[in-house]
Each structure stands twice: as structure tokens, then as C-alpha cells.
C-alpha positions in Angstrom: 5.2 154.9 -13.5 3.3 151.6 -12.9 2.0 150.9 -9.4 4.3 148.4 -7.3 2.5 145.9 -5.0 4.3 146.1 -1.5 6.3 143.1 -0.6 4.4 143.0 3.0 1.7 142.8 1.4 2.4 140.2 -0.8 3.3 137.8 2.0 0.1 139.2 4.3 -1.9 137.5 1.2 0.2 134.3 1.1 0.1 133.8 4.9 -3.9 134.1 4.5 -3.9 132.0 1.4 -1.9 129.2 3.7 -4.0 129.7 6.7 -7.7 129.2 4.8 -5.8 125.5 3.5 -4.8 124.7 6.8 -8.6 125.5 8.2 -9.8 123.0 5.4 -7.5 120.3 6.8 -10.4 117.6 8.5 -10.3 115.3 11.2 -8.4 112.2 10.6 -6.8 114.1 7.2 -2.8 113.9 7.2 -1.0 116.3 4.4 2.5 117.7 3.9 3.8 120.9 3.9 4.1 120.6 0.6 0.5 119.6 -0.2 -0.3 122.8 1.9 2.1 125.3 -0.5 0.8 124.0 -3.2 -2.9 123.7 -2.6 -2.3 127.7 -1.1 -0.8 128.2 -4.8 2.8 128.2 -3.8 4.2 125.0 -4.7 8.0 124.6 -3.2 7.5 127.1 -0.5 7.0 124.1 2.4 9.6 126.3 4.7 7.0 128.9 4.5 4.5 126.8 5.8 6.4 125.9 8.9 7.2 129.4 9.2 3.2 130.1 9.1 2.6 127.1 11.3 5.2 128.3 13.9 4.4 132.3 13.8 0.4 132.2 13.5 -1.8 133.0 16.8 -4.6 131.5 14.9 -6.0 128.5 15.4 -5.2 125.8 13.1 -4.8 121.7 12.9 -0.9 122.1 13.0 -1.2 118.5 14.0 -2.9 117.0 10.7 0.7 118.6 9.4 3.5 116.4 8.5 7.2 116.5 6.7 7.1 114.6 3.1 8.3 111.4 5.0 4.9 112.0 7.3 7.5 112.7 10.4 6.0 114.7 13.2 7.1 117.9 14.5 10.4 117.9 16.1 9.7 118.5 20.2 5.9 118.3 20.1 5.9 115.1 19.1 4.0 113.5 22.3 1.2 116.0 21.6 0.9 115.6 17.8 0.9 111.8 18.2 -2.1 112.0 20.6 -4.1 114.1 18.8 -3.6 112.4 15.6 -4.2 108.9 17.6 -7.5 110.1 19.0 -9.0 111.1 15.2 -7.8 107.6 14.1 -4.2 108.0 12.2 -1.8 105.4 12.8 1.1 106.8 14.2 4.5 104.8 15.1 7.9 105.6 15.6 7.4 109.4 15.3 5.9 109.0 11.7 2.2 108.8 10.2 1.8 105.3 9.1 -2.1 105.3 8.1 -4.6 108.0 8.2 -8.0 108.6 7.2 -7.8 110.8 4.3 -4.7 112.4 2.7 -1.2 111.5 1.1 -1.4 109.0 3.8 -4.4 107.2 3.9 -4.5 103.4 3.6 
């Protein structure tokens, strides 16, 4: 019989794979969730990212993080807006407009 790999651990090593691209995230950089899946290897699991995002006890920029549309995050919108304002992004309306570097930069 061929070894199995254990689903927990499987999704211990793509929660770490997630978590190193969200430390890489710099100041003044907007990305998607979907930039994140993909750049952790998992391209279409953005849900998984927000899952990460909204499990994790680690420290992260959650706030460089954005929906495709570059929406904030539903109820901490007052907080992600300041933070993003005070590493330069443009923010109005509840949505990135401009940032530094990223899928929004302009």
C-alpha cells in the first residue's frame, strides 16, 4: 500500500504557504485574494484566504488585502481605510482607488 498524505496536513502546508505571501505583502502594496491563492500556488481558492485571514493569530497586513473589485473588508472598514491611507493608497467609497504597488497601483 502507498503512503496517503493526511488531509490536515495538507491544509497546515497551505495555510503556511498563504501566510509566508501575506508577510511579503509591503507597505503601500494592495493585492486580491486572489493574487494571494495564486501566488501561495492555489489559484481559485480566494475563500481560503479569507478563511486564513479571519482564523490566523499571526500577524499579517490583512489590510493591504482587498476583494477583486479592491472593496474593503466588510465591518472593519474604518480601520482598513486608515491604515491603507497612512501608507499612501487612495481609498474612497469603501474601495482602493490608487496604491503604490500592486493590481492597483496608478
Amino acid at each position: 500500500m502507498g503512503s496517503r498524505t493526511d488531509p490536515a496536513d495538507l491544509s497546515a502546508e497551505r495555510t503556511q504557504r498563504i501566510l509566508d505571501v501575506l508577510r511579503s505583502i509591503g507597505p503601500g502594496e494592495v493585492v486580491t485574494y486572489g493574487e494571494i491563492a495564486a501566488d501561495a500556488g492555489y489559484p481559485r481558492q480566494s475563500r481560503f484566504v479569507g478563511r486564513v485571514l479571519a482564523t490566523t493569530d499571526e500577524e499579517v497586513p490583512w489590510w493591504r488585502v482587498v476583494n477583486a473589485a479592491g472593496r474593503l473588508v466588510p465591518g472593519h472598514e474604518r480601520e482598513q481605510s486608515a491604515l491603507l491611507r497612512a501608507e499612501g493608497v487612495a481609498v474612497e467609497g469603501g474601495r482602493v482607488r490608487r496604491a503604490t504597488y500592486g493590481r492597483f497601483r496608478g
